[in-house]
C-alpha distance (Angstrom), angle and dihedral (degrees) to the residues before:
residue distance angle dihedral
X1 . . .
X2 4.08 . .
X3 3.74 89.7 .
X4 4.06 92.3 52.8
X5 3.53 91.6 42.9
X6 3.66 96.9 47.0
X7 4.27 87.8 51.0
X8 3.64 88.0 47.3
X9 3.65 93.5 56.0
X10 4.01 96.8 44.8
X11 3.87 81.5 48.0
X12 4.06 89.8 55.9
X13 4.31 96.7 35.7
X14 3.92 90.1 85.4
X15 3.76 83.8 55.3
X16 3.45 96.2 35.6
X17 4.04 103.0 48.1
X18 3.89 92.0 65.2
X19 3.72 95.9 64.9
X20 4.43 87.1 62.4
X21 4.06 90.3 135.6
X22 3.75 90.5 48.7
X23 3.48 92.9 45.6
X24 3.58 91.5 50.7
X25 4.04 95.2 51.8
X26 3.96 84.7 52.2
X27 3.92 88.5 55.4
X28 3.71 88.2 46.8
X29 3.53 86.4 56.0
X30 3.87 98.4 45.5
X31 3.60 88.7 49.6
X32 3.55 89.1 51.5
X33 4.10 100.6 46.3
X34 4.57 93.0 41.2
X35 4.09 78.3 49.9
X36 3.74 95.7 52.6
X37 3.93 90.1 32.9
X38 4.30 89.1 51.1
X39 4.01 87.7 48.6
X40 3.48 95.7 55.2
X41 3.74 93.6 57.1
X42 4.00 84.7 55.0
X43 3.69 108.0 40.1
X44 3.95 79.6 70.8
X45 3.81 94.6 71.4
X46 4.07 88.7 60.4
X47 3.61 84.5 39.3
X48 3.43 99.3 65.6
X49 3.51 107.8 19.6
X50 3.97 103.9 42.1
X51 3.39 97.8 28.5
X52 3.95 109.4 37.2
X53 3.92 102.1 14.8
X54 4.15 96.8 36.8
X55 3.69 103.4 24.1
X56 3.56 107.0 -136.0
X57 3.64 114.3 174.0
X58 3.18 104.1 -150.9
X59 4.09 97.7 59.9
X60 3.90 78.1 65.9
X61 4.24 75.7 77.7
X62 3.42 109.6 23.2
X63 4.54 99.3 44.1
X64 4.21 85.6 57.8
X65 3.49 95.2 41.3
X66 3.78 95.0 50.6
X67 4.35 89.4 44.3
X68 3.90 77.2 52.7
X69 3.75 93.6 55.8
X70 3.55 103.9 33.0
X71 4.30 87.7 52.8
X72 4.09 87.0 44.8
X73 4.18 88.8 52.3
X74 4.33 86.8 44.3
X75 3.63 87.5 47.8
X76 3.54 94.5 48.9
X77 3.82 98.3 46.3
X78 3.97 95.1 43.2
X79 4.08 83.8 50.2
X80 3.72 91.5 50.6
X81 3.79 96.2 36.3
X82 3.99 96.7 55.1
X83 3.89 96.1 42.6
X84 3.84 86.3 54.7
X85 3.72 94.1 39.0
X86 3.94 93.0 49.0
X87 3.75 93.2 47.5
X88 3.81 99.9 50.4
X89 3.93 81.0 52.8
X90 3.47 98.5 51.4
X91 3.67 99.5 37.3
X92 4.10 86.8 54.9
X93 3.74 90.5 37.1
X94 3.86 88.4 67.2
X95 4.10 102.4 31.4
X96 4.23 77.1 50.2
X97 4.41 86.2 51.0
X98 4.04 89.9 50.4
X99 4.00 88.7 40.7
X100 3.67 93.4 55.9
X101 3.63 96.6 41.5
X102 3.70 99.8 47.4
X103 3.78 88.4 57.5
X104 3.66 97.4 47.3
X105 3.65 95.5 50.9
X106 4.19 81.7 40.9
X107 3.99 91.5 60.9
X108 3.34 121.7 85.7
X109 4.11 136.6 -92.5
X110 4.09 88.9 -91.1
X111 3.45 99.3 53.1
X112 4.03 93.4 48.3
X113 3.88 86.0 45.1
X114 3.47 100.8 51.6
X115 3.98 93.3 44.6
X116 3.91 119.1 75.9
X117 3.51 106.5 -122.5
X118 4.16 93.5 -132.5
X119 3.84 80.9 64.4
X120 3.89 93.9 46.6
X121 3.97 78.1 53.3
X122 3.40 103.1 45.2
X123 3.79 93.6 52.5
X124 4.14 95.2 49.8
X125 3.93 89.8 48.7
X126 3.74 112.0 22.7
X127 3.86 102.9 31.5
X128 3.70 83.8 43.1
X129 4.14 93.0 57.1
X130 3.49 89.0 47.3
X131 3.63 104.3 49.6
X132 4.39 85.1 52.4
X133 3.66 93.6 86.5
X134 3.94 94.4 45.1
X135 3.87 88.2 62.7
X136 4.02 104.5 24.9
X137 3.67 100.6 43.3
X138 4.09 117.4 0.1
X139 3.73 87.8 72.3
X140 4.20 104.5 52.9
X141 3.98 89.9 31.1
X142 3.47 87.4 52.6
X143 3.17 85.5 49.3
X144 3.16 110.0 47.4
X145 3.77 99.9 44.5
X146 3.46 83.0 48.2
X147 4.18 91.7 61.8
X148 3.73 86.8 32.7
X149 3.90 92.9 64.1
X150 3.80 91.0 37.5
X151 3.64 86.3 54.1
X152 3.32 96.6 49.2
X153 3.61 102.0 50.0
X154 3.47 97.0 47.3
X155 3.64 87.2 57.7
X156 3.68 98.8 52.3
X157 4.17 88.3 42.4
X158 3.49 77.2 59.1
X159 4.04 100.0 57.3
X160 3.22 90.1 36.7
X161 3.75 136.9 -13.4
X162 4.00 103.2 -172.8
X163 3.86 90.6 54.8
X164 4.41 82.6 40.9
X165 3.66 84.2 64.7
X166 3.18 97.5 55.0
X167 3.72 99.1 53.0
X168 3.50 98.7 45.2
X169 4.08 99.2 49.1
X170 3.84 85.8 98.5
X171 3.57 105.5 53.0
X172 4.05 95.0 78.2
X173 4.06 85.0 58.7
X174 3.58 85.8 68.1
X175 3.62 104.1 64.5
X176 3.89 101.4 54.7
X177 3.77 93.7 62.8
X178 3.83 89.6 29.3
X179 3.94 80.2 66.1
X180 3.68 97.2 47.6
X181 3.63 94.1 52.8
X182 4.06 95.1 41.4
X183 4.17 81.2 60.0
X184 3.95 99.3 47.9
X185 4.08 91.7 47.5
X186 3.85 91.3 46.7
X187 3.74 81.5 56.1
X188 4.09 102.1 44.2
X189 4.50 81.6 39.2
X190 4.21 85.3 61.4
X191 3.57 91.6 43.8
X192 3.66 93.1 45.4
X193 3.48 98.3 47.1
X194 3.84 89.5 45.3
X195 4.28 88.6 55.7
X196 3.75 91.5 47.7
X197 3.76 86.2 62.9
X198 3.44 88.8 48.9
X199 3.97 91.6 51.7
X200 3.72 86.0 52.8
X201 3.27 97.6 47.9
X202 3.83 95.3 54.5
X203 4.13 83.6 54.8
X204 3.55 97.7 42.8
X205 4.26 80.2 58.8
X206 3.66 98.5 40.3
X207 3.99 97.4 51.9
X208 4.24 94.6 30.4
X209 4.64 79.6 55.6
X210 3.32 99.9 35.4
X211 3.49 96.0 126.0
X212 4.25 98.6 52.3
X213 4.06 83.3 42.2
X214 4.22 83.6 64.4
X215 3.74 94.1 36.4
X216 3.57 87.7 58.3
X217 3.73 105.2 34.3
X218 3.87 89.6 -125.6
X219 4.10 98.9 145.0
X220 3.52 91.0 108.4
X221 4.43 89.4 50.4
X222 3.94 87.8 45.9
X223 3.31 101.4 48.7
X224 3.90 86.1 46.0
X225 3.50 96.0 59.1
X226 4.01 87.7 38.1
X227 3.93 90.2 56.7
X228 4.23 85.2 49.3
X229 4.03 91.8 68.2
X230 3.50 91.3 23.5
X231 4.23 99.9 67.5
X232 3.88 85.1 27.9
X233 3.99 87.6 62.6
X234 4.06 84.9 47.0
X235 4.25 88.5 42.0
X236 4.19 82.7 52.1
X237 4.28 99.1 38.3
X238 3.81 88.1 46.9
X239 4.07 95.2 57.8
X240 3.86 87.2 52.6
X241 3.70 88.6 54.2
X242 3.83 96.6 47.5
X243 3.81 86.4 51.9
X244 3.76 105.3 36.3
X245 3.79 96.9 44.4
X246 3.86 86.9 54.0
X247 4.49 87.3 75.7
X248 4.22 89.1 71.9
X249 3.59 105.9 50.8
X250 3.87 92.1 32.6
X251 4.16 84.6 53.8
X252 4.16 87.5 39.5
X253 4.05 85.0 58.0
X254 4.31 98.8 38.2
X255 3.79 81.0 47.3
X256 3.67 98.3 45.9
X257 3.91 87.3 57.9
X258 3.51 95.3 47.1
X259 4.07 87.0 54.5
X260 3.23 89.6 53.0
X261 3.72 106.0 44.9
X262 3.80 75.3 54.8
X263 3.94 97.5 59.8
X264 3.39 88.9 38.4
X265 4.13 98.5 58.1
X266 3.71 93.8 23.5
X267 4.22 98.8 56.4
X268 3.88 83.0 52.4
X269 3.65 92.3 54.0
X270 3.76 91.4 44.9
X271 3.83 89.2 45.9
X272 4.06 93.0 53.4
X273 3.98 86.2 42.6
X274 3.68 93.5 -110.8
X275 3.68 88.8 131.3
X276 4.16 131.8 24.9
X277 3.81 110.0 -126.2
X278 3.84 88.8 -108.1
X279 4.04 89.9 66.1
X280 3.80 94.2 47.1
X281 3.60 89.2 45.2
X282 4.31 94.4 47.4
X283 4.02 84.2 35.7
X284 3.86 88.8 50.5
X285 3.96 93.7 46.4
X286 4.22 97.1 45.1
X287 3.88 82.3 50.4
X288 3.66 92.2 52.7
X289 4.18 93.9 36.7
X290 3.97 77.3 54.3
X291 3.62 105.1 61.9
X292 3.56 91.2 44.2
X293 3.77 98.1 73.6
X294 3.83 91.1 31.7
X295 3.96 85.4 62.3
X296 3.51 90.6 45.2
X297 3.78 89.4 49.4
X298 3.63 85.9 58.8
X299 3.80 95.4 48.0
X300 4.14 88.2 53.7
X301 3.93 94.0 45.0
X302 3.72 85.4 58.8
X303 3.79 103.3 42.2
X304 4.05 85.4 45.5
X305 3.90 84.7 69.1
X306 3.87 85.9 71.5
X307 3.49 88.3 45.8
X308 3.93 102.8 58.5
X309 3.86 87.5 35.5
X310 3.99 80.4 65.1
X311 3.31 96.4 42.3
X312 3.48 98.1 56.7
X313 3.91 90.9 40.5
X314 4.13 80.7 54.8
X315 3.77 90.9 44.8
X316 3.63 106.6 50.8
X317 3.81 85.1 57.8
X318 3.79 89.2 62.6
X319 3.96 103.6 42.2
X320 3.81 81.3 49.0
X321 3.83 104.7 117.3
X322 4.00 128.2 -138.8
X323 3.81 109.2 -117.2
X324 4.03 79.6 -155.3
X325 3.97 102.6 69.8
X326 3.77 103.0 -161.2
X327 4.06 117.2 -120.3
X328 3.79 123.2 -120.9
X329 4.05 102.2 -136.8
X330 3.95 117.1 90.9
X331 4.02 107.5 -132.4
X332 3.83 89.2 -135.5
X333 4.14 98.7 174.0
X334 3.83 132.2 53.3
X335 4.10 114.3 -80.9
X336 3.85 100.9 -101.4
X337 4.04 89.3 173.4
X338 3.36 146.5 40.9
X339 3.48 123.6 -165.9
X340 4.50 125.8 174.7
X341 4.17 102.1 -178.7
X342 3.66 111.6 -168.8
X343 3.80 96.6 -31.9
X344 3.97 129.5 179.1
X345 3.44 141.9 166.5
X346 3.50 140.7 -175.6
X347 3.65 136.4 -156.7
X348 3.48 112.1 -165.2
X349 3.83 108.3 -36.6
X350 3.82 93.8 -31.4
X351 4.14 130.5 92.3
X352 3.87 104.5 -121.1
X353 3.78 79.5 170.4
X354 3.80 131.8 25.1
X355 3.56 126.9 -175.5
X356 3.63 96.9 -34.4
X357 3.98 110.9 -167.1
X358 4.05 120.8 169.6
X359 3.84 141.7 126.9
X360 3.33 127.1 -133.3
X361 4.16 126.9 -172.2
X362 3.68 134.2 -175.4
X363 4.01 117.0 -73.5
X364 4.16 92.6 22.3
X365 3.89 117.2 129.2
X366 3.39 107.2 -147.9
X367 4.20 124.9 -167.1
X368 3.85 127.1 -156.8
X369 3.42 115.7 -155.0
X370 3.66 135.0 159.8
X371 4.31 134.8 108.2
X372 3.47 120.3 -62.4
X373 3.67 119.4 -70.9
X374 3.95 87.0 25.9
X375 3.89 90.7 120.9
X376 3.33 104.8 -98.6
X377 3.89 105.8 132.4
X378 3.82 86.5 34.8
X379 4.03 86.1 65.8
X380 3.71 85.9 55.3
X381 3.13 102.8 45.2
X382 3.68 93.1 60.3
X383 3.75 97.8 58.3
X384 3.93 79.1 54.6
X385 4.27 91.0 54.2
X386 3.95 82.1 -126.9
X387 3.56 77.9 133.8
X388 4.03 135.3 16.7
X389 4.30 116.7 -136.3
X390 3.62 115.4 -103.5
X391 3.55 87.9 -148.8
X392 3.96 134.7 9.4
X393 3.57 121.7 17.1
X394 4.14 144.3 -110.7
X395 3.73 121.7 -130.6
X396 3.75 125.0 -157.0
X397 4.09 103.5 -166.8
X398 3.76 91.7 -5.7
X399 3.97 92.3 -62.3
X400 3.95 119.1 113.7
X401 3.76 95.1 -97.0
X402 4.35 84.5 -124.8
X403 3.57 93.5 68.3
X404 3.68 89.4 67.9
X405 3.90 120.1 84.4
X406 3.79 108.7 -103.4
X407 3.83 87.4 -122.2
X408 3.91 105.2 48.9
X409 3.73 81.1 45.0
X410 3.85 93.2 59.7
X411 3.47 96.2 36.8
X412 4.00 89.1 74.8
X413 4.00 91.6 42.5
X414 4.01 132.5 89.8
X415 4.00 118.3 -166.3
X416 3.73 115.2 -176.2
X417 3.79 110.6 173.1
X418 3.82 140.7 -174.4
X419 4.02 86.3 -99.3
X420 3.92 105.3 70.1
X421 4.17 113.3 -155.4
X422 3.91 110.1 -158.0
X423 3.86 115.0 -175.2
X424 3.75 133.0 -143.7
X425 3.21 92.6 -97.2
X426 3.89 144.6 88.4
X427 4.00 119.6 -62.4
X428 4.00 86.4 -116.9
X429 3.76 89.7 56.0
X430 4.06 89.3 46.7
X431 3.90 87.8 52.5
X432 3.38 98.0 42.1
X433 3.96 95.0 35.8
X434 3.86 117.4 179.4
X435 3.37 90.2 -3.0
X436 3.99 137.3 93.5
X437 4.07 110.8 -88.6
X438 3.60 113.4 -110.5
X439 3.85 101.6 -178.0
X440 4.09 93.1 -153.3
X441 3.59 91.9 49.0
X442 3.70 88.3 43.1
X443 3.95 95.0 57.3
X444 3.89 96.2 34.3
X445 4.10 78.8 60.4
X446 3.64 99.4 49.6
X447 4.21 88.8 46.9
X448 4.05 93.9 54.9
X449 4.14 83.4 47.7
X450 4.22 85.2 44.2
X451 3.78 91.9 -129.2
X452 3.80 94.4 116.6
X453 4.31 85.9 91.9
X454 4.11 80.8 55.0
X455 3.54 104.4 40.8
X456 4.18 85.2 45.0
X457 4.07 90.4 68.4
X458 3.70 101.5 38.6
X459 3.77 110.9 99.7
X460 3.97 109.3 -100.5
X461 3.53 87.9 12.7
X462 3.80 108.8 -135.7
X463 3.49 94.0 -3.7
X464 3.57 86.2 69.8
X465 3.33 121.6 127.7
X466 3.76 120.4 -117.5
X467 4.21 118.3 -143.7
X468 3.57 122.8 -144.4
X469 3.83 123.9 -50.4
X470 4.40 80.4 -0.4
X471 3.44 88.4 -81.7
X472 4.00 92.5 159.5
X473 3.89 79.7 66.9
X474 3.43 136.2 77.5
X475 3.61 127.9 -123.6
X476 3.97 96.8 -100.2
X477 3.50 90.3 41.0
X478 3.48 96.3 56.5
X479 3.67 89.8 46.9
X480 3.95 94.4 51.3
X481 3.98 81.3 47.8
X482 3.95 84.6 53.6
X483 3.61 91.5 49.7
X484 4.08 99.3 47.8
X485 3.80 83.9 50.1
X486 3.89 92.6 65.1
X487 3.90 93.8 37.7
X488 4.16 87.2 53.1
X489 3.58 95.0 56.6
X490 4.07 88.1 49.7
X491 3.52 101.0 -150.0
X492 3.60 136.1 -174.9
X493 3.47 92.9 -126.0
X494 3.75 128.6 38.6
X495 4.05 125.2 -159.6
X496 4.05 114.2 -153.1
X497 3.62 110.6 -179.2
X498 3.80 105.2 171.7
X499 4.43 82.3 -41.2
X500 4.24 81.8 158.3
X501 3.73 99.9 44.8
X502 3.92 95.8 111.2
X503 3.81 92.3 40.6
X504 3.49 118.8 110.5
X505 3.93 107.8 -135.8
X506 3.52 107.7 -103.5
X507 3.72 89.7 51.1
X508 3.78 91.8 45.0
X509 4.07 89.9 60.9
X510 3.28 88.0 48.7
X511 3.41 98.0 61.0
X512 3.85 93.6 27.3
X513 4.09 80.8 65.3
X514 3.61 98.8 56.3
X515 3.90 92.9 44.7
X516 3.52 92.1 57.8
X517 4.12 88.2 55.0
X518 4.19 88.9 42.5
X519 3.72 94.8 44.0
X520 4.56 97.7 40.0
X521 4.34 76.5 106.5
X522 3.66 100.9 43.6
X523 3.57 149.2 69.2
X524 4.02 112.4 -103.9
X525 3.59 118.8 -167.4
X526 4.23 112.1 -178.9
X527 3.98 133.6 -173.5
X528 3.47 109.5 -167.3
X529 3.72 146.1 164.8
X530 3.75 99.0 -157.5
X531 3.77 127.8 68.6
X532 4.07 100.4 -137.9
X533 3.81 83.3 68.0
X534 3.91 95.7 48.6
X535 3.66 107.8 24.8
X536 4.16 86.1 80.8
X537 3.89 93.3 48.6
X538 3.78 112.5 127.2
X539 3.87 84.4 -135.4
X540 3.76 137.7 1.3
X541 3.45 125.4 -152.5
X542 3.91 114.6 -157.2
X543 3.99 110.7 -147.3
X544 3.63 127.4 -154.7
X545 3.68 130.0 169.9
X546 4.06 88.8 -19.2
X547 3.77 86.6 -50.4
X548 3.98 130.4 112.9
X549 3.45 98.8 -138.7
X550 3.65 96.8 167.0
X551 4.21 135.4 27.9
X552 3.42 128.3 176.0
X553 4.18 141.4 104.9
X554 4.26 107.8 -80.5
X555 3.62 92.8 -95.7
X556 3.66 93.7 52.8
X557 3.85 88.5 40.6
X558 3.50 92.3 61.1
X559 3.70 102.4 51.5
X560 3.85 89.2 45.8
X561 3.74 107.5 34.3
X562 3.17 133.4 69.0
X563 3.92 97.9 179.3
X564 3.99 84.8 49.4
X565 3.58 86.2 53.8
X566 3.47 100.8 52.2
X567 3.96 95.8 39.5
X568 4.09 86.2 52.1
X569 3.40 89.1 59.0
X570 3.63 96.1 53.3
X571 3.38 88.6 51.1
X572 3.07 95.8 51.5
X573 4.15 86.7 58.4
């Protein structure tokens, strides 16, 4: 457990050293509260022997006023100790939420596939939370129990070590089974943490499919298979409790037999006038003061189990590596060319790509058509760097397309897809998407997609904000919405995959014509499943098995192919 704590901490000191003033106002604070909690022990001597035993009036004065200022000083350095505490926390809680996030949207397609995103979730919100008290208040109340039980032993050493020794014979009986504990909640935190993402996950699914949850009248089903993760989460929570809430009575008892050893010795010292009442009575109180932050000691060790468990959760995410290793060149100018030589790539055993060899120059429209699982999206995807060739390489203007940075790269490329993503946001800002809104470019966008007749009878127009998913959209709107995203950003290169699929098609020829005005400069590379969108295409390239096994215009296709011919006629369907 020391070894995993002391990583987790060199992990966190990067974070950690930049909060030095805060830090030092929490020490102020400790100083001030171990003070105040070290002069309560002593004010008893006075107490009892000048006020009580001797009489002397004027303790009558002085013994409140001192309580009075020693509580005022405790006050004061509690107050400024869990201000600064709780904003170190917070303030690294959220750098740690924009840390975790820019490297998960920073790795590449793979990674984000493979991982759920309830579990991508889960770690940016609930590891987060977790890991807060490791770095806002483990540290100083470690700390400052730490120096409060120092304190405190040194002062009752000093009134009287033989009956010291005494008292503090117990406290190395609490760190065996302190140990044992710390390991079986680091265990039930991992497996806690590891359901939570679960329970997200099964959310994330419910809300993302509410629609096919309705259309099937499968409430009952979901919330079935909800309640599964959801009482297992409980089942796992509730064996942290029964083992974690074991460290305060177990310290109550060790602690109890420490006091008493005390009264036991000390009452015969007092009786054979070793000691004056006052002592015992300050001796008696520091010993008491001392088990207090020794049980709370306990209590943190065992919560900090949770706390590395997070942490480690947190930092796996961030010494996780991109498979996609960004370029250093900026691709200042528009792609003119194209170029896949003797690509492949595999995912898992199976070609999704085999020797892949085709040209592409400025102003060609090329089509991608082929059954499902032929490659298609694949060969998209990799002038996107979603994914890297296992063999062979593309060039974009004669330059292996991974010497480019992945952002210059992007910046010249438009992807509109089958799946449609509308943002919270206004229509403007989902036109003109990451970009500043220019409200001419903006419209001139949404006429080449023909959604300006659409976008004229909503409400605010295109300030209009979108809900969730675009739901106060239809399907073809969000697509034409899609579509005057990519023309906005006026690429070089333009992505269709299935971008018409919820037009009807008088509106798709529309819109077909003023692409093939807007695109006369650029590269256009279409998959589709109907032939109006194909049967224009400079060239089509017929994809089997990762394989172009055919390329030609359609009416070349047709005399040539026979896979073309059947896949025209399906389209035709």
């Amino acid at each position: 457990m020391e070894i995993y704590l002391k990583k987790v901490l060199k992990r966190f000191f990067p974070y950690i050293k930049e909060y030095k003033l805060q830090y030092f106002l929490v020490l102020i604070g400790i100083i001030l509260t171990v003070s105040a909690t070290a002069a309560t022990a002593h004010i008893m001597k006075p107490l009892m022997d000048d006020m009580f035993i001797d009489r002397k009036e004027e303790m009558l004065l002085l013994i409140p006023i001192g309580l009075i200022g020693i509580y005022f000083l405790k006050a004061i350095g509690r107050y400024v100790q869990s201000v600064y505490m709780n904003y170190i926390g917070l303030h690294i809680v959220t750098r740690f939420r924009e840390v975790l996030l820019e490297k998960m949207i920073s790795l590449d397609m793979g990674f984000l596939y493979m991982n759920r995103s309830g579990e991508l979730i889960s770690r940016v919100t609930n590891d987060i939370n977790r890991i807060q008290y490791f770095v806002s208040n483990m540290l100083p109340e470690l700390f400052r129990e730490s120096l409060t039980v120092v304190a405190l032993i040194i002062y009752i050493i000093y009134l009287n070590p033989m009956l010291a020794l005494y008292s503090l014979v117990v406290v190395p009986l609490v760190i065996y089974p302190l140990i044992l504990i710390a390991k079986k909640l680091k265990k039930y935190s991992h497996r806690s943490q590891a359901k939570n993402a679960d329970v997200v996950t099964r959310l994330t699914e419910v809300f993302n499919n509410s629609e096919i949850i309705k259309a099937n009248a499968t409430e009952k089903f979901e919330l079935d298979r909800f309640n599964v993760q959801n009482w297992q989460f409980f089942k796992i929570n509730m064996k942290s409790v029964y083992v974690g809430e074991i460290v305060s009575p177990m310290m109550e008892i060790i602690g109890a037999a420490g006091l008493a050893a005390v009264i036991f010795v000390g009452g015969r010292e007092v009786y054979n006038e070793n000691m004056t009442v006052g002592e015992f009575t300050a001796f008696l109180t520091a010993v008491g003061l001392v088990f207090q932050p020794i049980r709370r000691i306990g209590s943190i060790y065992s919560k900090i189990q949770d706390a590395v468990a997070a942490s480690e959760r947190v930092f796996e995410i961030i010494d996780t590596k991109s498979k996609i290793k960004d370029g250093q060149e900026l691709l200042e100018d528009d792609i003119k060319e194209i170029e896949f030589k003797n690509v492949a790539l595999k995912y898992e055993n199976t070609y999704a790509l085999n020797d892949i060899n085709i040209s592409i120059k400025q102003g060609e429209n090329i089509a991608l058509v082929g059954d499902s699982g032929g490659g298609k999206s694949t060969f998209i995807n990799m002038l996107l760097r979603f994914y890297d060739p296992d063999a062979g390489s593309v060039l974009v203007n004669k330059k292996d397309i991974k010497s480019y940075t992945n952002d210059s790269l992007k910046h010249h490329i438009s992807l509109v897809t089958q799946r449609i993503y509308i943002f919270q946001d206004s229509l403007a800002a989902n036109v003109a998407y990451g970009q500043e809104i220019d409200v001419n470019r903006v419209e001139y966008a949404l006429e080449l997609a023909d959604a300006s007749a659409f976008v004229a009878s909503l409400s605010d127009g295109i300030d209009t904000m979108m809900e969730e998913f675009g739901s106060n959209l239809s399907g073809g709107q969000r697509q034409r919405v899609a579509i005057a995203r990519a023309i906005y950003k006026h690429s070089s290169l333009l992505l269709f995959d299935e971008a018409t699929s919820a037009l009807d098609n008088e509106s798709e020829k529309r819109i077909q014509a003023s692409l093939d005005k807007y695109t006369k400069d650029k590269i256009t590379i279409t998959i589709a499943h109907r032939l109006s969108t194909i049967e224009h295409a400079d060239k089509i390239l017929v994809m089997q098995k990762g394989k172009i096994v055919a390329s030609g215009n359609h009416t070349e296709l047709l005399a040539t192919s026979e896979v073309y011919k059947r896949l025209a006629g399906e389209f035709e369907k």
